[in-house]
C-alpha positions as a printed NumPy array, in Angstrom:
array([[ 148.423,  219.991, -102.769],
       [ 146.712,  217.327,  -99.932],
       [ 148.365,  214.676, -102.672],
       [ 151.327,  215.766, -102.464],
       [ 151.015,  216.38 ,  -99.104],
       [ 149.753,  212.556,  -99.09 ],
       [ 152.444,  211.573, -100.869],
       [ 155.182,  213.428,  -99.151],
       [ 153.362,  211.829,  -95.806],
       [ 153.68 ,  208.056,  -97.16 ],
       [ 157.231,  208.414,  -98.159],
       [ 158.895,  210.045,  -95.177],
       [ 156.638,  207.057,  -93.259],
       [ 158.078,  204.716,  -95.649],
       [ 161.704,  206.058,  -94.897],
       [ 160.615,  205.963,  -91.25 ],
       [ 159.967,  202.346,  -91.489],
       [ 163.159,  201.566,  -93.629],
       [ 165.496,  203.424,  -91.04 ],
       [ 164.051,  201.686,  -88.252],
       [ 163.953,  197.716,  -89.4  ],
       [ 167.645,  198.687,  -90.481],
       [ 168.358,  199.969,  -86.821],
       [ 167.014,  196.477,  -85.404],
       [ 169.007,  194.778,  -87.974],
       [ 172.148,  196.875,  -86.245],
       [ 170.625,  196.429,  -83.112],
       [ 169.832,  192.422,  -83.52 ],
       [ 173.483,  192.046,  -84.633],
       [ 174.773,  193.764,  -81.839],
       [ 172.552,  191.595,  -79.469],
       [ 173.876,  188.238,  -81.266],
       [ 177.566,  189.269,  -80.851],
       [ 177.093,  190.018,  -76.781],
       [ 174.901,  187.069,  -76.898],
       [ 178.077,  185.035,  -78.109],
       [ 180.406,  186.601,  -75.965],
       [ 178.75 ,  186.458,  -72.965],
       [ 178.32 ,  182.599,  -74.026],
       [ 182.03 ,  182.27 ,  -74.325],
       [ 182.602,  183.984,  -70.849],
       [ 180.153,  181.33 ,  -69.554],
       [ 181.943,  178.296,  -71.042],
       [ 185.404,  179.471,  -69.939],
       [ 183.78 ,  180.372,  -66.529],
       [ 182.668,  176.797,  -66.306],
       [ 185.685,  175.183,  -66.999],
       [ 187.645,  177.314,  -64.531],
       [ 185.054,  176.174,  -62.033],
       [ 185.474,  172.393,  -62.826],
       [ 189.548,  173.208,  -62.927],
       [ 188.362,  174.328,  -59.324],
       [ 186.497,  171.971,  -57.943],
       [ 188.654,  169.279,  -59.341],
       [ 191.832,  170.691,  -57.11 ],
       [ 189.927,  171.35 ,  -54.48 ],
       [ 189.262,  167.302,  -55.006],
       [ 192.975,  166.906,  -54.942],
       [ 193.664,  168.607,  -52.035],
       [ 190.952,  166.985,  -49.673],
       [ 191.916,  163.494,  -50.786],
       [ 195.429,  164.536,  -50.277],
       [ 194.779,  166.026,  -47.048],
       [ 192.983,  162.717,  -45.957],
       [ 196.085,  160.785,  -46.983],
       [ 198.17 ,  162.569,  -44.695],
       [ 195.691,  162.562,  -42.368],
       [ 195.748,  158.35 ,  -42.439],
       [ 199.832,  158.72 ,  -42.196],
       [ 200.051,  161.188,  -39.923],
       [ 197.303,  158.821,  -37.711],
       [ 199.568,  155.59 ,  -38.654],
       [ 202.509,  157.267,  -37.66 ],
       [ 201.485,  158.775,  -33.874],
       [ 200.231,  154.936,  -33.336],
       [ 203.552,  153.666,  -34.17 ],
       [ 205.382,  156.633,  -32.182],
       [ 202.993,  155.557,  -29.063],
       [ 203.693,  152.028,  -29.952],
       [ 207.713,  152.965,  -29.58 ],
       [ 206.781,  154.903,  -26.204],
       [ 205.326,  151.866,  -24.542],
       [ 207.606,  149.461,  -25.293],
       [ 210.809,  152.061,  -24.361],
       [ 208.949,  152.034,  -21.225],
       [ 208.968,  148.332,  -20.622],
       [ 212.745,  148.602,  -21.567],
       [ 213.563,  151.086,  -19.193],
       [ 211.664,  149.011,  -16.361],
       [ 213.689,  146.219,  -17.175],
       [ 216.916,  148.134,  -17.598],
       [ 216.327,  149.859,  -14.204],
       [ 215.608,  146.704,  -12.582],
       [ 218.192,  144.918,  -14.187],
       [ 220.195,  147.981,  -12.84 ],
       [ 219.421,  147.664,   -9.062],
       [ 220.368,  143.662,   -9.359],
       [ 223.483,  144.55 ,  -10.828],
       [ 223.923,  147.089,   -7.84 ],
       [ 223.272,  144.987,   -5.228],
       [ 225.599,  141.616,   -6.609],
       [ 228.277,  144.388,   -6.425],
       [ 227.378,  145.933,   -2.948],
       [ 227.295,  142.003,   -2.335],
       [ 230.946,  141.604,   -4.227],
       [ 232.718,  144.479,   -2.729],
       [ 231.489,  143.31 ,    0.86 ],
       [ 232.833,  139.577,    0.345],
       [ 235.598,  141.38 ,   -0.668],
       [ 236.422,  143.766,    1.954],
       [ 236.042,  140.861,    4.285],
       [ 237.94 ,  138.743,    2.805],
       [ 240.868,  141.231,    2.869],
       [ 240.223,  141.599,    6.623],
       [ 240.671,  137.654,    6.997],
       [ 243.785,  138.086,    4.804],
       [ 245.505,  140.14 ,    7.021],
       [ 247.329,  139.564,   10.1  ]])
């Protein structure tokens, strides 16, 4: 009876043993495949990242092109300014000239007519 008692013992240890190295087999497996996804998850995580970063690149080199154009063009627009300024100086004083030969003009003229008359 304690042999078979023995024996009964080893066996249902033996099946213990089997059942659990088969569980970490299950278990291992298991581990491997979430291992490999989560692997996956990183790589595609990575690349959407560099996709990232590389138009966020884009963007700041565009933004610093139109940056440089929009500095090139408000130097030119200033440059414009100034010299419409200059014109309008001369304009204006090219104006009062042209006012004054005809004040000048239109007095020879009346006084002419009041010589011309009787």
């Amino acid at each position: 009876m304690i042999r078979s008692l023995w024996l009964f013992l080893m066996v249902l240890g033996a099946m213990i043993l089997l059942m659990a190295s088969g569980c970490q087999e299950k278990d291992n497996s298991v581990m491997i495949r979430q291992a490999k996804l989560v692997a996956e998850e990183n790589i595609q995580l990575k690349q959407q990242l560099n996709n990232c970063q590389k138009e966020v690149e884009k963007a700041k080199t565009e933004n610093a092109e139109i940056a440089k154009q929009t500095g090139d063009n408000n130097i030119k627009l200033l440059q414009i300014v100034a010299q419409s300024g200059k014109q309008v100086e001369q304009l204006t004083a090219e104006n009062t000239q042209l006012k004054a030969r005809i004040q000048e003009l239109e007095t020879k003229l009346t006084e002419k007519s009041k010589t011309d008359q009787p």
